[in-house]
N, C-alpha and C positions, 0 to 999 in steps of 0.2 A: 516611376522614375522621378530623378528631384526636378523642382523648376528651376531654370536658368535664366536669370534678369539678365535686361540689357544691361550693357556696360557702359551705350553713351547716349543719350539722348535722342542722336537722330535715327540711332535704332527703334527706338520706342516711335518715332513719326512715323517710319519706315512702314511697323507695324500697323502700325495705326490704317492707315492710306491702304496696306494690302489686305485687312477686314475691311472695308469702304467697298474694298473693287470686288472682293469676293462675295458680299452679302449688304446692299443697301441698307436694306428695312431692319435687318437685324442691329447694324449700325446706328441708325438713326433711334432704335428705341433705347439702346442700350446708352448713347449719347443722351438722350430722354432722362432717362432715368437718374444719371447721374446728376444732370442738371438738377432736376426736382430734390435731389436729397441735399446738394450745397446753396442753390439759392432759396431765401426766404422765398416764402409765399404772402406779399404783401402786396395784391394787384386788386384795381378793379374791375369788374366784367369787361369792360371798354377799354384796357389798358391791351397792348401789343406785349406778350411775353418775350418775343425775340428781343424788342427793343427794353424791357426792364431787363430783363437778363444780362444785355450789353451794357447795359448802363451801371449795374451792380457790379460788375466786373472789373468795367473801367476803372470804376473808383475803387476797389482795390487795386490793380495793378498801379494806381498814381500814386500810392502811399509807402 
């Protein structure tokens, strides 16, 4: 059968939220993952990934 993209946005959250509820872990690596392939990897051992993460981010969404 063909796939059927959403049509608006909050469909895509919608989705999103109902993998979340149905399968945590599954969630959380595949959110994982994606991270690891868009943010650089430019940390030091002692550095907080959550917070370079948010911080890379940031600073694209300002621009």
């Amino acid at each position: 059968f063909p796939v059927i993209h959403p049509k608006d946005p909050e469909k895509i959250v919608e989705m999103g939220v109902g993998l979340l509820r149905a399968d945590r872990g599954m969630f959380d690596r595949h959110l994982s993952i994606v991270v690891d392939l868009i943010v650089p990897h430019r940390m030091n051992l002692t550095d907080d990934p959550f917070e370079i993460h948010e911080r890379w981010l940031m600073k694209r969404l300002s621009t």
